[in-house]
C-alpha positions as CSV (number, residue, x, y, z in Angstrom):
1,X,0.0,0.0,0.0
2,X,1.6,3.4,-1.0
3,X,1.0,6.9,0.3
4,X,1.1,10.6,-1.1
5,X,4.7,11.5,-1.2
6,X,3.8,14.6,0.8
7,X,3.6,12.7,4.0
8,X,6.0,13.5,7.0
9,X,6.7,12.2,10.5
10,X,5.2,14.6,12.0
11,X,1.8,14.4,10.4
12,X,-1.3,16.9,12.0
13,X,-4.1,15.4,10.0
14,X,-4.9,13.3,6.7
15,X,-7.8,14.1,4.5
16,X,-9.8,11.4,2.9
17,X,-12.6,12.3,0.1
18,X,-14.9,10.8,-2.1
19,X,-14.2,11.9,-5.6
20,X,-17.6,12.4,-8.0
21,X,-19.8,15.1,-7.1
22,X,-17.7,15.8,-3.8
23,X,-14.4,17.2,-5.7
24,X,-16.2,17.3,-8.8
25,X,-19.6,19.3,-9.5
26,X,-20.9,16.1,-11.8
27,X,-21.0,12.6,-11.1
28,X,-18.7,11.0,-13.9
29,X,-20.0,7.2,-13.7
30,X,-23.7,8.7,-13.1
31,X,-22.8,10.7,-16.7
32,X,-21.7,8.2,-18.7
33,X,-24.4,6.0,-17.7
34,X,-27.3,8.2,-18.4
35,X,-25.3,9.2,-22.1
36,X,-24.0,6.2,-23.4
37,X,-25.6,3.5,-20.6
38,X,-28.8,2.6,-20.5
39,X,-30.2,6.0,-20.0
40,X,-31.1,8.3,-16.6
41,X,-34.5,6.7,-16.0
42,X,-32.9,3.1,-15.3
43,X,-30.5,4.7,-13.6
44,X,-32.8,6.6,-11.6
45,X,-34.4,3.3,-10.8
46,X,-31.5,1.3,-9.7
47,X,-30.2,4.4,-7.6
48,X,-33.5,4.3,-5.4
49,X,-32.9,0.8,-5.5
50,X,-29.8,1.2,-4.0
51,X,-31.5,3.8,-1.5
52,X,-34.2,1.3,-0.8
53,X,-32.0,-1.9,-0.4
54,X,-33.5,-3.6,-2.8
55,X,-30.0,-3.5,-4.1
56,X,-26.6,-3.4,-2.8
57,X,-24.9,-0.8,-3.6
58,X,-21.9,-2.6,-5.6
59,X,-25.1,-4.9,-7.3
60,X,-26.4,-1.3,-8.5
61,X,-22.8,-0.1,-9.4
62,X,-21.9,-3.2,-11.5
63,X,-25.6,-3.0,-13.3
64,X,-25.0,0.4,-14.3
65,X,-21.2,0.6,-15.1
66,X,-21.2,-2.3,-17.3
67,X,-24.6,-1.0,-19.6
68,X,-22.2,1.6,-20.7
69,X,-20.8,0.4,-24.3
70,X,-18.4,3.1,-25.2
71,X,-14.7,2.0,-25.1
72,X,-12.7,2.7,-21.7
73,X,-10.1,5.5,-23.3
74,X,-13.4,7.2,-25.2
75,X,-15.2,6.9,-21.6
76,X,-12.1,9.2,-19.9
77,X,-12.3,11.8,-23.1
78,X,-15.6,12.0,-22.5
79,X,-15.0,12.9,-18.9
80,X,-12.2,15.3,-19.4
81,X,-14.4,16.9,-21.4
82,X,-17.4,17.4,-19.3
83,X,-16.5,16.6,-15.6
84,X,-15.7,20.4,-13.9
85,X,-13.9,20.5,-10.5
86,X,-15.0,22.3,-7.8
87,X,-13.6,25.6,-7.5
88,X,-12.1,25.6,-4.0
89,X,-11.0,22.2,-4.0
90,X,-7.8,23.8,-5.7
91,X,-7.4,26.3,-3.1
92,X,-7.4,22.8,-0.7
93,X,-5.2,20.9,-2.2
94,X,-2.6,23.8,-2.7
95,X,-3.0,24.4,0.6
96,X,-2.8,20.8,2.2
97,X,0.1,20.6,-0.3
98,X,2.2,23.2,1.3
99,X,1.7,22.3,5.0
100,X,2.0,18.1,4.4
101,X,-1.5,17.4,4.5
102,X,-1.8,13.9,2.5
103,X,-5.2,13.7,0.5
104,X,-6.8,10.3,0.0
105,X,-9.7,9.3,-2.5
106,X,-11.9,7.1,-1.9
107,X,-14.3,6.3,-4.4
108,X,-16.8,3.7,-5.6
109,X,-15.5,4.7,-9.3
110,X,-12.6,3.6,-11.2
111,X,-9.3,4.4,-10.1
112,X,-7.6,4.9,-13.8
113,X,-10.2,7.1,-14.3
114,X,-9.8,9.4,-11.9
115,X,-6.1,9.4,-11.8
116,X,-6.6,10.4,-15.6
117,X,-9.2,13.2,-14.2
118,X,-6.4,14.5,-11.8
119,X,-3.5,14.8,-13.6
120,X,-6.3,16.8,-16.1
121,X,-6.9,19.3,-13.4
122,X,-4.4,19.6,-11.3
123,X,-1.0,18.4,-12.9
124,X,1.1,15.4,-13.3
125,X,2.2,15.8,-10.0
126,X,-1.3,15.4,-8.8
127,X,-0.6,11.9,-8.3
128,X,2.1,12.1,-6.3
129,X,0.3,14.1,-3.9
130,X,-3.2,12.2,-4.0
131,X,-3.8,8.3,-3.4
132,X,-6.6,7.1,-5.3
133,X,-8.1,4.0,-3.9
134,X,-11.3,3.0,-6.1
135,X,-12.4,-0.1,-8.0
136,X,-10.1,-1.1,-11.6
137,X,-11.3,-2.4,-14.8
138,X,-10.8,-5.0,-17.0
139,X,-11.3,-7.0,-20.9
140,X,-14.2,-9.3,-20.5
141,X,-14.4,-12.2,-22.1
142,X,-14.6,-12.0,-26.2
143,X,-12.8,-8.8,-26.3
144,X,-9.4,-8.1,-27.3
145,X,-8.9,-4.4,-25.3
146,X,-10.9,-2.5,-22.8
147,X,-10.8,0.2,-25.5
148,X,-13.1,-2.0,-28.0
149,X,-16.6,-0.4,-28.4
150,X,-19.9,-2.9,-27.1
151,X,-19.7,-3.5,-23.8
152,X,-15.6,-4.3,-23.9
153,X,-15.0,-4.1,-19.9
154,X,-15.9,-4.5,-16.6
155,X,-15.5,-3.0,-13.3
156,X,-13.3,-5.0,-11.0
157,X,-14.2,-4.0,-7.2
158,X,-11.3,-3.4,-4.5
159,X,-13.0,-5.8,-1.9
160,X,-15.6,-8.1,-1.3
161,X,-18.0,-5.6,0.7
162,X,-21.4,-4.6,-0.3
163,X,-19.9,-1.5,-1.4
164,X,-17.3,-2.8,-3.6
165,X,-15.1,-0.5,-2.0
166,X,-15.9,0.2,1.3
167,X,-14.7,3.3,2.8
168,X,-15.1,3.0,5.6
169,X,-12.4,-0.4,6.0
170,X,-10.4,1.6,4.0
171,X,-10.3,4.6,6.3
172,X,-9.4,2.4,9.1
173,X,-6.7,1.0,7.4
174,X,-4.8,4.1,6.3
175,X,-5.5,5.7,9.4
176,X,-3.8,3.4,11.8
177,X,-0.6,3.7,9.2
178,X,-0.5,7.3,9.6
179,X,-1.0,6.8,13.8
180,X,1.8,4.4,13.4
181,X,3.9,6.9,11.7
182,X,3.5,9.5,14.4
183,X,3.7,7.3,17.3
184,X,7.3,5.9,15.9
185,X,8.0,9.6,16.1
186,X,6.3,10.4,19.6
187,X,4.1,12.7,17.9
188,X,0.1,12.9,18.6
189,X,-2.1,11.0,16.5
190,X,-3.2,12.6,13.5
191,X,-7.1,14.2,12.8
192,X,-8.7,12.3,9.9
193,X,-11.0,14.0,8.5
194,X,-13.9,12.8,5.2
195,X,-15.7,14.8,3.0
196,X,-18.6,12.8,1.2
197,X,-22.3,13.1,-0.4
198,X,-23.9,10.0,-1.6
199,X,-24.8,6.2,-0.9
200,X,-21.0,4.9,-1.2
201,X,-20.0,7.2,1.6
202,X,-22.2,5.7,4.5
203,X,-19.6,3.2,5.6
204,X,-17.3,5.9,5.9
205,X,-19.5,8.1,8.5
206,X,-18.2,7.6,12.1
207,X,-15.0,6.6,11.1
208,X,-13.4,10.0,11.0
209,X,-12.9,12.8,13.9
210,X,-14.9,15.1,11.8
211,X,-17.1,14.2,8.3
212,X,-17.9,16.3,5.9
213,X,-21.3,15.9,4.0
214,X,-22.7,17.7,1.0
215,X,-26.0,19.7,1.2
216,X,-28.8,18.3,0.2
217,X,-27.4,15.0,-0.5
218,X,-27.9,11.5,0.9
219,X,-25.3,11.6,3.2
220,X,-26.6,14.1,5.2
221,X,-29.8,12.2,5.5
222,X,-28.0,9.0,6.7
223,X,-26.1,11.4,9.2
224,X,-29.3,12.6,11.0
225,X,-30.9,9.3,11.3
226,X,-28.4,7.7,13.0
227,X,-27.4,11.0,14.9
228,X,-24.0,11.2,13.4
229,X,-22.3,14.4,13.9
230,X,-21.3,15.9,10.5
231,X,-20.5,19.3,9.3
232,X,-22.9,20.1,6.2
233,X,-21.3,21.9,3.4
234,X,-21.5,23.5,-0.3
235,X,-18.4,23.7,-1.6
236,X,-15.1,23.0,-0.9
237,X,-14.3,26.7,0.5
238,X,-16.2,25.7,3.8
239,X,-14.5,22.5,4.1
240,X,-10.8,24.8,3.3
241,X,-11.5,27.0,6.3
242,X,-13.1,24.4,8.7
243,X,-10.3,22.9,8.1
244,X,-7.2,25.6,8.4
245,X,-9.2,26.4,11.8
246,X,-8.2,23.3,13.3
């Protein structure tokens, strides 16, 4: 398991985030799906599915990620092209940048995707500075490249979880590294912190010192019926000064 290169031995906190429609304004998988998937009102449906738990949410995930039958490389131009990110996440990551703050993604999306969408709008270096830790991809059977048009790959999940990826393990796991590193150092264990909005985040509420969840969305929802303290926010400038204030 590697780690941003920005991280120290004497680390204060370490940011995790979801990535589509919490550092981005769109959802990219929700996007291609309704474009070039099987369209926004199945989507729709297997989202309140989800919701309902009708579903799991990595049954709802596979179902919609593999309708989509545009080729993996035409799926990221598509996303460069359309996917915007949020305006103060910038400001963040500049900011966590210059005082050793690593940044971890957790998403229920496809890691080579988003490491694409990264080094698109931040920089190469984006990656060196951001771990991405989200599902893969892969040829299915009868195709010849996950770049082949009809249906050519297949999402690959990260675990065995109902989530696919669940954050919340994931968060666990990183976070006693980082305690690790400050306790070989004698320092004080580092704040983690999430920022989140939608069904894919719920395992990761409670497993922070502070969360992060995105008006209006499901998360915040979630948060008030089980009485989870969260800080509701719009945009990534509330989370930057929340933050700095610590």
């Amino acid at each position: 398991m590697s780690f941003p290169g920005c991280v120290n031995l004497n680390l204060r906190m370490i940011f995790f985030t979801d990535f589509d429609g919490t550092v981005t304004h769109e959802d990219v998988p929700d996007l291609l799906v309704a474009t070039y998937g099987y369209g926004l009102e199945k989507l729709r449906e297997s989202n309140q599915a989800a919701l309902n738990g009708r579903m799991t949410y990595r049954e709802a995930c596979q179902e919609q990620l593999e309708s989509i039958r545009l080729g993996f490389n035409k799926c990221i131009d598509k996303a460069l092209i359309l996917v915007q990110l949020d305006p103060g996440f910038l400001a963040f990551y500049e900011w966590a940048g210059s005082v050793g703050v690593p940044i971890v993604v957790l998403s229920g999306g496809l890691t080579p995707m988003i490491e694409a969408m990264l080094k698109h709008m931040l920089g190469h270096e984006a990656l060196d500075r951001i771990k991405v830790v989200a599902n893969d991809v892969a040829v299915r059977d009868g195709f010849g490249s996950v770049d082949e048009d009809g249906g050519a790959w297949r999402v690959v999940f990260r675990d065995d979880s109902v989530y696919g990826n669940d954050k919340g393990r994931a968060i666990v796991s990183y976070a006693s590294h980082f305690e690790g590193i400050n306790t070989c150092n004698n320092s004080k264990r580092p704040i983690s912190l999430f920022a989140g909005d939608g069904v894919s985040d719920l395992s990761a509420a409670g497993k922070t010192d502070l969360l992060f969840a995105k008006r209006g969305e499901d998360l915040v929802q979630y948060c008030k019926q089980k009485q989870l303290p969260f800080i509701e926010f719009t945009n990534w400038e509330n989370i930057l000064k929340t933050t700095q204030d610590l």
